[in-house]
Biopython code that builds the backbone (N, CA, C, O; Angstrom):
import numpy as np
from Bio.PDB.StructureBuilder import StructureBuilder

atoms = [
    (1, "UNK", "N", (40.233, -11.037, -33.248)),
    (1, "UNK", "CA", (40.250, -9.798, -32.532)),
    (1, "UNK", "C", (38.884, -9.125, -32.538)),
    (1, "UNK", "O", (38.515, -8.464, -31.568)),
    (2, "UNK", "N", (38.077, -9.299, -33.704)),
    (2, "UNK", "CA", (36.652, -8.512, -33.770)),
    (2, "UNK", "C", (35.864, -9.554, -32.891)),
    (2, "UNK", "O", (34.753, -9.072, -32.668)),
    (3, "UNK", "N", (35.961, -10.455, -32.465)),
    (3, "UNK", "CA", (35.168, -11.091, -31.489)),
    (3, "UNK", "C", (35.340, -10.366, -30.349)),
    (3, "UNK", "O", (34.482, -9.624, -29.871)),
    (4, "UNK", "N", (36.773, -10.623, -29.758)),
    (4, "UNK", "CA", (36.638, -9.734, -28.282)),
    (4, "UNK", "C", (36.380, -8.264, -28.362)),
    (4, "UNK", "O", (36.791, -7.760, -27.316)),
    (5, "UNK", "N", (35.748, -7.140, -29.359)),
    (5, "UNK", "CA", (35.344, -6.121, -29.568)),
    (5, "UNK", "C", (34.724, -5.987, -29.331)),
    (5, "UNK", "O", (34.411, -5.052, -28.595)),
    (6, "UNK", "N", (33.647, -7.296, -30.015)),
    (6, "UNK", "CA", (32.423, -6.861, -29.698)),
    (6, "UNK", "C", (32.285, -7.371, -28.285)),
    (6, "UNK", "O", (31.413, -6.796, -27.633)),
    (7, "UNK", "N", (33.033, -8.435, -27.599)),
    (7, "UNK", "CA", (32.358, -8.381, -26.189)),
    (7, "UNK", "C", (32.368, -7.431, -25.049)),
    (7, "UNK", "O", (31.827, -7.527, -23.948)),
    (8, "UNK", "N", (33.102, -6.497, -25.557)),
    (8, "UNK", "CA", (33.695, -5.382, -24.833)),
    (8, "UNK", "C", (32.632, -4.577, -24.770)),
    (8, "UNK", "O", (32.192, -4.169, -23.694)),
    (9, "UNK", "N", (31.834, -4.103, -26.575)),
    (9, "UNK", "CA", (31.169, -3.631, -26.271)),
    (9, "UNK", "C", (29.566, -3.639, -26.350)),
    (9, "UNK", "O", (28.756, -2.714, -26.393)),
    (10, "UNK", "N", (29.467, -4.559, -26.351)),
    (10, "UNK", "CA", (28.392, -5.351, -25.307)),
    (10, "UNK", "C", (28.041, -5.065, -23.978)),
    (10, "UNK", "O", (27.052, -4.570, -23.438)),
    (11, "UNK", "N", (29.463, -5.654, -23.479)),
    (11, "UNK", "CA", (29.490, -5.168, -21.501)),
    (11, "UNK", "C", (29.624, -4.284, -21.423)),
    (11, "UNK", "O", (29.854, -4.083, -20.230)),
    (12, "UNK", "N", (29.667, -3.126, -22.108)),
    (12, "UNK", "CA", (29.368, -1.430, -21.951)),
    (12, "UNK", "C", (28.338, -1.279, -22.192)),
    (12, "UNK", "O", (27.842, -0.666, -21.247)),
    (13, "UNK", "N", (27.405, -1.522, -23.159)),
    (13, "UNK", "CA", (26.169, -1.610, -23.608)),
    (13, "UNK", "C", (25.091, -1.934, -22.071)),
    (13, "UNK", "O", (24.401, -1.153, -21.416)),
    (14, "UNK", "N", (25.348, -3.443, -21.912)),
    (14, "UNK", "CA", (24.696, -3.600, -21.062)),
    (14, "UNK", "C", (25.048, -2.960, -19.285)),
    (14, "UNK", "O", (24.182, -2.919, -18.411)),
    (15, "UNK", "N", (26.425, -2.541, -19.105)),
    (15, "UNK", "CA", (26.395, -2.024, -17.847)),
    (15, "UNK", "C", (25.953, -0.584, -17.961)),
    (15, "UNK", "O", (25.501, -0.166, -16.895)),
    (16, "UNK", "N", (25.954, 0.596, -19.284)),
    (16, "UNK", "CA", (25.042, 1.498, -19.794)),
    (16, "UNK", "C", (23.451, 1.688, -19.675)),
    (16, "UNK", "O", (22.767, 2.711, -19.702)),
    (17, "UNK", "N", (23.123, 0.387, -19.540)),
    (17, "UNK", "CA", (21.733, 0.256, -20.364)),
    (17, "UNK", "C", (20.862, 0.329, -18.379)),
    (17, "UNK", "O", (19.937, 1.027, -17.964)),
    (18, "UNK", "N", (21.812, -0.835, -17.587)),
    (18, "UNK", "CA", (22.068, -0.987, -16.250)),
    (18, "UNK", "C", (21.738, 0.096, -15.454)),
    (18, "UNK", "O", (20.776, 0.192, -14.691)),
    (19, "UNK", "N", (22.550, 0.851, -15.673)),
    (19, "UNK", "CA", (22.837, 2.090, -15.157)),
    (19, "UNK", "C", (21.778, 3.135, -15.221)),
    (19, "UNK", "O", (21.186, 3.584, -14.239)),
    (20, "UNK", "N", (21.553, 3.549, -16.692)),
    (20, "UNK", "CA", (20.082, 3.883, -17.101)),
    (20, "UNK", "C", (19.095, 3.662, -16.333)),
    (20, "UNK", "O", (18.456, 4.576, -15.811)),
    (21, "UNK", "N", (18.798, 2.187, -16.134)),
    (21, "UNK", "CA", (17.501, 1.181, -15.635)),
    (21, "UNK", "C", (17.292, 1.988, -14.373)),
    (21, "UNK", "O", (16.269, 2.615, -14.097)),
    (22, "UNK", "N", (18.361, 1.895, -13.659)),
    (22, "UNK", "CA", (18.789, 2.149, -12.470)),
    (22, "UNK", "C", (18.351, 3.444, -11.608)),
    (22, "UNK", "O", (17.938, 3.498, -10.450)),
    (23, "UNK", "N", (18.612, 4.625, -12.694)),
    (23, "UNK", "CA", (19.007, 5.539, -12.532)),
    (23, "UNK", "C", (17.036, 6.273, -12.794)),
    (23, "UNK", "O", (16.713, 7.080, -11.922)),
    (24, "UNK", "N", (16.247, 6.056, -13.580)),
    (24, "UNK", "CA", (15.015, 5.550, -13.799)),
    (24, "UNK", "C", (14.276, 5.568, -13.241)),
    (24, "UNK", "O", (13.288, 6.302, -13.207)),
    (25, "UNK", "N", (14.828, 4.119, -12.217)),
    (25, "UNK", "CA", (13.515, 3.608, -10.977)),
    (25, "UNK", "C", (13.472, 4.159, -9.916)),
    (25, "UNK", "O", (12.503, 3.913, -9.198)),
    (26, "UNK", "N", (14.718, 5.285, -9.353)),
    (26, "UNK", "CA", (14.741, 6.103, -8.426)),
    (26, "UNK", "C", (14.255, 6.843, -7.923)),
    (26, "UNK", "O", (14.276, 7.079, -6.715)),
    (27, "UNK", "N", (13.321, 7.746, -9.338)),
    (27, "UNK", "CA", (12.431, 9.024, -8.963)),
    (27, "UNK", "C", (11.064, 8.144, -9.159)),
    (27, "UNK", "O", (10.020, 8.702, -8.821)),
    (28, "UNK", "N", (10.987, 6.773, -9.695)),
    (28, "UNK", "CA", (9.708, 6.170, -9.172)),
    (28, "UNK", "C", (9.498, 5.768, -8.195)),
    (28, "UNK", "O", (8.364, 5.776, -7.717)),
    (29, "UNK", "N", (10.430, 5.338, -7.655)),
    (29, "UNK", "CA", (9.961, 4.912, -6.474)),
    (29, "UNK", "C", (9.561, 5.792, -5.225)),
    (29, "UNK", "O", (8.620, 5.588, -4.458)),
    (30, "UNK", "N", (10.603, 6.947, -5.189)),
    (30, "UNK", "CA", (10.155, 7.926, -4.525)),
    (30, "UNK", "C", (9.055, 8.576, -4.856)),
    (30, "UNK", "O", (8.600, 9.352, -4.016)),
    (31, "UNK", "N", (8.445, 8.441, -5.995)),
    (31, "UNK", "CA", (7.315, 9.345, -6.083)),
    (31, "UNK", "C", (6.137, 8.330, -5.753)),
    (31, "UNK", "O", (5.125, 8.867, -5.301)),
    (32, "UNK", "N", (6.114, 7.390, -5.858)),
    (32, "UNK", "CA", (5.558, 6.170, -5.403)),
    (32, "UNK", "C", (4.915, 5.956, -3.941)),
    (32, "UNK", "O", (3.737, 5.809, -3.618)),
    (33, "UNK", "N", (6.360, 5.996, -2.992)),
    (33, "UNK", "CA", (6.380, 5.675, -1.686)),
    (33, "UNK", "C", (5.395, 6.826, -1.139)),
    (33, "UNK", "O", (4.461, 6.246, -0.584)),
    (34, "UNK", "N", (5.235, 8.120, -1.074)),
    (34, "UNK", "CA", (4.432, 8.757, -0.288)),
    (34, "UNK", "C", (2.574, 8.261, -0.857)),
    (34, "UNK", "O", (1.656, 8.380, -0.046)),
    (35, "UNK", "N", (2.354, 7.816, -2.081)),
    (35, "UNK", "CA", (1.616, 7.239, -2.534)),
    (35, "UNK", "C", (0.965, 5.783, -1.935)),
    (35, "UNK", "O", (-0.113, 5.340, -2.331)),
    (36, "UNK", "N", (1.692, 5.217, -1.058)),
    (36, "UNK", "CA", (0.880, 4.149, -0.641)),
    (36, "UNK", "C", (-0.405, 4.351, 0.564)),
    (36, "UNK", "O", (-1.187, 3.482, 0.948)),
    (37, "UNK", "N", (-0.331, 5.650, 0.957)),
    (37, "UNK", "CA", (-1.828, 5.330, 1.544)),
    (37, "UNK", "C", (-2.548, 5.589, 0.919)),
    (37, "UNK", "O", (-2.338, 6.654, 0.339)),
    (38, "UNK", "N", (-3.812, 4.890, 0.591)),
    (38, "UNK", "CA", (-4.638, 5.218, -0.102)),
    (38, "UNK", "C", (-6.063, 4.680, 0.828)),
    (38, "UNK", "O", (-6.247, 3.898, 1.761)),
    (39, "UNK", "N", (-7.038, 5.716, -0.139)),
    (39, "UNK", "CA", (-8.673, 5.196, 1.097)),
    (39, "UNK", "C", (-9.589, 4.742, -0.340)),
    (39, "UNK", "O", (-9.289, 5.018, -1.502)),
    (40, "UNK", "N", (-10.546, 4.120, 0.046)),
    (40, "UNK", "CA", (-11.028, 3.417, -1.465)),
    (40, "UNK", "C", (-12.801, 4.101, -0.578)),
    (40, "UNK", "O", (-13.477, 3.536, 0.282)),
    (41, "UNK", "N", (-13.058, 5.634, -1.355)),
    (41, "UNK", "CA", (-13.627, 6.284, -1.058)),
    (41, "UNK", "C", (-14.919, 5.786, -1.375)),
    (41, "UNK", "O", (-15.671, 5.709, -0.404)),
    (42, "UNK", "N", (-15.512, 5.327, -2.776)),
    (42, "UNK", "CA", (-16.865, 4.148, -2.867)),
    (42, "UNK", "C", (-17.261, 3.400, -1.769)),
    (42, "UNK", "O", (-18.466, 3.360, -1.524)),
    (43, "UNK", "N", (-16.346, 2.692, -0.933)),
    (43, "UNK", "CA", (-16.510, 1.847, -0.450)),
    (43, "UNK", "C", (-17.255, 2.676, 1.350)),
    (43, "UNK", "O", (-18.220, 2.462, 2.083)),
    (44, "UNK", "N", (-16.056, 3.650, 1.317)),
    (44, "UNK", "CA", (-16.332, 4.056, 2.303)),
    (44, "UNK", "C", (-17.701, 4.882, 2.498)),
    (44, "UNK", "O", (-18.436, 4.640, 3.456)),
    (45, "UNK", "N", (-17.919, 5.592, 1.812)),
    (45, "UNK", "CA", (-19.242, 6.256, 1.440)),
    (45, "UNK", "C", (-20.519, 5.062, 1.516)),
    (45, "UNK", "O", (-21.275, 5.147, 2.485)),
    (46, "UNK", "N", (-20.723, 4.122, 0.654)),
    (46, "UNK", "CA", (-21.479, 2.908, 1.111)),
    (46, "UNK", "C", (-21.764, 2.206, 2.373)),
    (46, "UNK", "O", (-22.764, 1.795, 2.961)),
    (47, "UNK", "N", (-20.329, 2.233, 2.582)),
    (47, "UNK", "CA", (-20.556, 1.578, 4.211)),
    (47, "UNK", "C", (-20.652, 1.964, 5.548)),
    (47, "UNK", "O", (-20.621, 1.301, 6.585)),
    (48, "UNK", "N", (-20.865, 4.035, 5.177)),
    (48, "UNK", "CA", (-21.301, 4.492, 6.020)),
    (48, "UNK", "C", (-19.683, 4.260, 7.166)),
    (48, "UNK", "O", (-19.588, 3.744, 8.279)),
    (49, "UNK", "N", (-18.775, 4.807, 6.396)),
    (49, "UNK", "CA", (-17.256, 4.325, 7.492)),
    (49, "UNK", "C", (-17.394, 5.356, 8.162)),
    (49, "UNK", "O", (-18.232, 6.115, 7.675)),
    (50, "UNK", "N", (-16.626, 5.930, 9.658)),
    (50, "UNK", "CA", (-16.433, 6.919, 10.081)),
    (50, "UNK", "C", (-15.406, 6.694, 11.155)),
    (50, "UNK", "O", (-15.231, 5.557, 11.593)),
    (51, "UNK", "N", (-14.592, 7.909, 11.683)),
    (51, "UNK", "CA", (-13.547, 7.422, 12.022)),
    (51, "UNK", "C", (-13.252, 7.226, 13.471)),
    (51, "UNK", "O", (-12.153, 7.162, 14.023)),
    (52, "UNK", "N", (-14.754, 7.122, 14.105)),
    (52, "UNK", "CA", (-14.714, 7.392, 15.670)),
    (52, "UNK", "C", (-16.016, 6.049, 15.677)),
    (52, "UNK", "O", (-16.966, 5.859, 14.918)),
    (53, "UNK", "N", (-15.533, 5.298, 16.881)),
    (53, "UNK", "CA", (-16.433, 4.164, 17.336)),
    (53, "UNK", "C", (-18.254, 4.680, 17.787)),
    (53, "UNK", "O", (-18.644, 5.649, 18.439)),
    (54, "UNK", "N", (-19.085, 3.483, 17.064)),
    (54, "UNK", "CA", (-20.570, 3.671, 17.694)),
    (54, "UNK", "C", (-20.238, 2.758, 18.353)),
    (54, "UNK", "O", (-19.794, 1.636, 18.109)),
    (55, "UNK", "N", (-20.614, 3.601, 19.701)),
    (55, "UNK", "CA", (-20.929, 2.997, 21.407)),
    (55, "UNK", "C", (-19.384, 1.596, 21.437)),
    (55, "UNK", "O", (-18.249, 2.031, 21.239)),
    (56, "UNK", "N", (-19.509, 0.612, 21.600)),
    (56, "UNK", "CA", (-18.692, -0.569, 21.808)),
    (56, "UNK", "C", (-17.909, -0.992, 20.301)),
    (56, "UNK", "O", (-16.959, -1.775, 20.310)),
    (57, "UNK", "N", (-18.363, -0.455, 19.180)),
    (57, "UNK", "CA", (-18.476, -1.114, 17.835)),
    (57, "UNK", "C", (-17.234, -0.149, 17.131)),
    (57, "UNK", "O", (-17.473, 1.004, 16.774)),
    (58, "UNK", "N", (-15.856, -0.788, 16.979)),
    (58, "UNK", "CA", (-14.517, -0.279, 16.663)),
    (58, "UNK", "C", (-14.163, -1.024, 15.840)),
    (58, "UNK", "O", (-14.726, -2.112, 15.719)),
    (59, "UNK", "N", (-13.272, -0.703, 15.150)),
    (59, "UNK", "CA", (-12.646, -1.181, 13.606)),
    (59, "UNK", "C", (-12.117, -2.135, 14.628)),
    (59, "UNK", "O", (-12.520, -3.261, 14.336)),
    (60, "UNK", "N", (-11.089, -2.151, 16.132)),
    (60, "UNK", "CA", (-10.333, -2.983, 16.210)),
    (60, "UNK", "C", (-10.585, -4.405, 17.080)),
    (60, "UNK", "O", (-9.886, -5.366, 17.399)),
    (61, "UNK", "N", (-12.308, -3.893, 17.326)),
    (61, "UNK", "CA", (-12.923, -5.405, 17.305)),
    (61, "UNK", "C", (-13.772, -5.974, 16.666)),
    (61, "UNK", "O", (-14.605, -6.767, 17.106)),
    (62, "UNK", "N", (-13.595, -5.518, 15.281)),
    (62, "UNK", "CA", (-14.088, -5.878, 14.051)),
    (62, "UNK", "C", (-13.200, -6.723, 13.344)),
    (62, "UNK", "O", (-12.123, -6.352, 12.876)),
    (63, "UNK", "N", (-13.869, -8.351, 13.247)),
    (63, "UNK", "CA", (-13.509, -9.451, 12.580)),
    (63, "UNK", "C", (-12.769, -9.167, 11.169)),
    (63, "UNK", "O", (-11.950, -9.939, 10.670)),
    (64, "UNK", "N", (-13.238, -7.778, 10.530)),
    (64, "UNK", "CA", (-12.749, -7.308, 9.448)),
    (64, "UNK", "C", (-11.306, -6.639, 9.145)),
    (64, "UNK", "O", (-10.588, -6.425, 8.167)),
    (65, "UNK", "N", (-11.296, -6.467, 10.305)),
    (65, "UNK", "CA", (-9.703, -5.463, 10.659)),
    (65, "UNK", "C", (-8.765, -5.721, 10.678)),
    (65, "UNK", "O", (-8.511, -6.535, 11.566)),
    (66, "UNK", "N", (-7.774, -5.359, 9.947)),
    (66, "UNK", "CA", (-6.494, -6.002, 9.989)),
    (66, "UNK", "C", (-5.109, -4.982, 10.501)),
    (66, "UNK", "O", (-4.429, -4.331, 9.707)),
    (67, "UNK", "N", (-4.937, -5.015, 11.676)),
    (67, "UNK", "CA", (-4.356, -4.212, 12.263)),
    (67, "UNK", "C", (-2.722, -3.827, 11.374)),
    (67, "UNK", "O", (-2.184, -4.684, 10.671)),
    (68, "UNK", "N", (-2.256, -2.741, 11.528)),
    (68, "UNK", "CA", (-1.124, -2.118, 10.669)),
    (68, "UNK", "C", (0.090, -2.415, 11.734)),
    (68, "UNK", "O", (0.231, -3.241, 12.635)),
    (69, "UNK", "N", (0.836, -1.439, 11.250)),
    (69, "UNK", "CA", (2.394, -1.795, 11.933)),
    (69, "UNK", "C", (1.938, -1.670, 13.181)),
    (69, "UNK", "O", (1.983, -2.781, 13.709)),
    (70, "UNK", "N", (1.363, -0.554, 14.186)),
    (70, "UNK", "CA", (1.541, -0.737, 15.529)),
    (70, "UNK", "C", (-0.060, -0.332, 15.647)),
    (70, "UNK", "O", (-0.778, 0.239, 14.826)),
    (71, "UNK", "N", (-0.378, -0.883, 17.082)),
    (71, "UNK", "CA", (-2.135, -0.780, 17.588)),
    (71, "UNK", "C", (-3.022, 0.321, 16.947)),
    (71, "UNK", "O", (-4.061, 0.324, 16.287)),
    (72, "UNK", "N", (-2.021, 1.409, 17.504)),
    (72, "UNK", "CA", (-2.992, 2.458, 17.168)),
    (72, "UNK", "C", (-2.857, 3.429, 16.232)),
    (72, "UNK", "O", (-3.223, 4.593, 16.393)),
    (73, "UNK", "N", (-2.113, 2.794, 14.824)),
    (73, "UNK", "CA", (-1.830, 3.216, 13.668)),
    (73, "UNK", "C", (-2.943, 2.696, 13.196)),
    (73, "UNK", "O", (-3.839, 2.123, 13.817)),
    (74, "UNK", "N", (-2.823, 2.982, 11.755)),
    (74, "UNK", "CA", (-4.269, 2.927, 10.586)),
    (74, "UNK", "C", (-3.539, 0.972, 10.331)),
    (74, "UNK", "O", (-2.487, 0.346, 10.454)),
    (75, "UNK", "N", (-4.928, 0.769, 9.937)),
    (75, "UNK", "CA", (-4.584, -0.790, 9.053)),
    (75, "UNK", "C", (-5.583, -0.914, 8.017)),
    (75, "UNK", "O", (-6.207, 0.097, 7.695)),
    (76, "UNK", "N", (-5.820, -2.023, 7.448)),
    (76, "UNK", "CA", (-6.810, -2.191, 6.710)),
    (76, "UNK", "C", (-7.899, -2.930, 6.587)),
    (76, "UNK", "O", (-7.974, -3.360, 7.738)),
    (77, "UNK", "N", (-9.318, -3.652, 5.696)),
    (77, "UNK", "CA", (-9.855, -4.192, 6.333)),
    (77, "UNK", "C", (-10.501, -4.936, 4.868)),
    (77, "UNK", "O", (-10.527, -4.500, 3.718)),
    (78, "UNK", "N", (-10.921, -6.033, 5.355)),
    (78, "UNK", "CA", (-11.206, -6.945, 3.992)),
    (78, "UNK", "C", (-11.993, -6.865, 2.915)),
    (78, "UNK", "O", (-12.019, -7.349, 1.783)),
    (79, "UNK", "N", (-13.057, -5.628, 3.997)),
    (79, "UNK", "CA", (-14.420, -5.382, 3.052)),
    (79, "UNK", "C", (-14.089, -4.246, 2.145)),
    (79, "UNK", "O", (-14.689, -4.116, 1.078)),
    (80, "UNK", "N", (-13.178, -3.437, 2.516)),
    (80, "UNK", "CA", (-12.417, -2.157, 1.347)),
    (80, "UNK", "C", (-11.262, -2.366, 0.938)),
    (80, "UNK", "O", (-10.277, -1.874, 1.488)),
    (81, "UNK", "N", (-11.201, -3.213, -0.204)),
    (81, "UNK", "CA", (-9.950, -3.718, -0.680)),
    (81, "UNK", "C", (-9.452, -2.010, -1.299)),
    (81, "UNK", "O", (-10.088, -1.015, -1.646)),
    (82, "UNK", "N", (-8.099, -2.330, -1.205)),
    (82, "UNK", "CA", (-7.591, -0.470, -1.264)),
    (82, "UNK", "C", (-7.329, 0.363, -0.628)),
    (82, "UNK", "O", (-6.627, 1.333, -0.912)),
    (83, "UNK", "N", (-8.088, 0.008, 0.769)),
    (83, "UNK", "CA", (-8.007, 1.435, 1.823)),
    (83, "UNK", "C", (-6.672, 0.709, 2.559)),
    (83, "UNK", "O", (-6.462, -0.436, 2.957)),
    (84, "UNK", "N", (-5.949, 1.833, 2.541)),
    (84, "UNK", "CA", (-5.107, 1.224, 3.855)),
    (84, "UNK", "C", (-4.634, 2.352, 4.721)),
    (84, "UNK", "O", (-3.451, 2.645, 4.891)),
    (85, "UNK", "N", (-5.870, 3.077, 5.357)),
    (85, "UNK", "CA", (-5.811, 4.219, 6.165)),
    (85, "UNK", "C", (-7.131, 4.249, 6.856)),
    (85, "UNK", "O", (-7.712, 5.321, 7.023)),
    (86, "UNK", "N", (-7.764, 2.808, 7.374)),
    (86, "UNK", "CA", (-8.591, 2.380, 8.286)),
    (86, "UNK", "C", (-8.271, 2.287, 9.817)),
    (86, "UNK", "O", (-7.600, 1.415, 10.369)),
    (87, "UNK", "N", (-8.815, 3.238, 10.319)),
    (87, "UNK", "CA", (-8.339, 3.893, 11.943)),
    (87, "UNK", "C", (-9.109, 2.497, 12.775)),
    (87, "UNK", "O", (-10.205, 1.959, 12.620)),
    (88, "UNK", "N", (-8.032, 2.250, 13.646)),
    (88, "UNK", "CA", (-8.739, 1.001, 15.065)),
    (88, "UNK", "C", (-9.706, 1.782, 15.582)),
    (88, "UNK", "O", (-10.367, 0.987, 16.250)),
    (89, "UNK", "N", (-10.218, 2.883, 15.692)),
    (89, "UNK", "CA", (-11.314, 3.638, 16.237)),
    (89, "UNK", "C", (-12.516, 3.572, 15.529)),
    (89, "UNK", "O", (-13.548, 3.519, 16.198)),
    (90, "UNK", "N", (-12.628, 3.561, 13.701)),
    (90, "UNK", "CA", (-13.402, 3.663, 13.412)),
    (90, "UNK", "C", (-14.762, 2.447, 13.368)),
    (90, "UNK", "O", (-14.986, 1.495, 14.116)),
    (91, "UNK", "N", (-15.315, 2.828, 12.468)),
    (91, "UNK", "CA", (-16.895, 2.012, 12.792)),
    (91, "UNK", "C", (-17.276, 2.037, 11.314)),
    (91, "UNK", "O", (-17.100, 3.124, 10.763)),
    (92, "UNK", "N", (-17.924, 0.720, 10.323)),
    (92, "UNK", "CA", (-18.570, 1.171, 9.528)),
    (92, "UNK", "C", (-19.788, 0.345, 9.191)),
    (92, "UNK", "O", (-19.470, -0.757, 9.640)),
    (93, "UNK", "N", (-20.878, 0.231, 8.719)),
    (93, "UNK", "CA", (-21.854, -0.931, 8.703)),
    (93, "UNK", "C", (-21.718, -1.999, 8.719)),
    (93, "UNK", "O", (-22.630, -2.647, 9.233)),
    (94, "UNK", "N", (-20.776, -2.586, 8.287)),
    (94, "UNK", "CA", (-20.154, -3.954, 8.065)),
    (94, "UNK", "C", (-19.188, -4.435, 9.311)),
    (94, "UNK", "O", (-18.210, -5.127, 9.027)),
    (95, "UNK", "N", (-19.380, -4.168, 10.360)),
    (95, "UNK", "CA", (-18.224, -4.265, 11.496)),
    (95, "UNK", "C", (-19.824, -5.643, 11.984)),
    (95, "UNK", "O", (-21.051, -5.739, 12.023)),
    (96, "UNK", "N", (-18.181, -6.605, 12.311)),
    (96, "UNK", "CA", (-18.914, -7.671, 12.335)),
    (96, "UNK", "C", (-18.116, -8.166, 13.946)),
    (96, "UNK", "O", (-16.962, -7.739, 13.890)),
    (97, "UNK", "N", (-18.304, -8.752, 15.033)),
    (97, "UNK", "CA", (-17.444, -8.867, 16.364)),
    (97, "UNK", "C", (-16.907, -9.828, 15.979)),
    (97, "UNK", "O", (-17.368, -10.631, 15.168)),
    (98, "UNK", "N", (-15.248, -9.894, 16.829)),
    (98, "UNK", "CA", (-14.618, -11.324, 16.485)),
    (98, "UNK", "C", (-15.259, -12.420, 17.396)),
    (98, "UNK", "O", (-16.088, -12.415, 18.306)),
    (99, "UNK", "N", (-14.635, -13.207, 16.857)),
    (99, "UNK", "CA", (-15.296, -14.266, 18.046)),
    (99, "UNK", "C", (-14.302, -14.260, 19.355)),
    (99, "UNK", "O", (-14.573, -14.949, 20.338)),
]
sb = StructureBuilder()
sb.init_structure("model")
sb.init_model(0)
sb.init_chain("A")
sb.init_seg("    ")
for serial, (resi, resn, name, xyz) in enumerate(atoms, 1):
    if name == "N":
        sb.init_residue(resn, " ", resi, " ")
    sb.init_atom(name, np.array(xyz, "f"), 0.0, 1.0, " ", f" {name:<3s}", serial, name[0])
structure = sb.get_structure()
């Protein structure tokens, strides 16, 4: 009989412990999610980024660019690992043409 006791409470233990876990990762994640844009400001400062095209020369015909969910949303780009609030408009020293 003390065997099935303890399995009992065990599986309270662990659907407790579950629950807890659970209950936890909720306000991380939400505090998290408005947290994913981020700009990797070193980088940008160095490379002279800005958020409006010189003459022909645009983030979104820059070999570097990696376009986001839709065209003319932000994406990111290879040379600023981190930023992911790189405008298809912008321009920064490192804009290289695709082929």
């Amino acid at each position: 009989m003390k065997k099935n006791d303890d399995q009992k409470s065990r599986r309270v233990f662990l659907k407790l412990g579950g629950a807890a876990l659970a209950s936890a990762a909720v306000p991380l994640m939400l505090v998290s999610a408005p947290a994913s844009a981020a700009t990797n400001a070193a980088m940008r400062s160095a490379l002279k980024y800005q958020d409006k095209p010189l003459a022909e020369k645009s983030c979104a015909s820059c070999l570097q660019f990696v376009p986001g969910a839709s065209a003319k949303g932000p994406g990111t780009c290879k040379v600023m690992p981190g930023d992911t609030e790189i405008s298809p408009q912008g321009y920064c020293t490192a804009w290289t043409k695709k082929p």
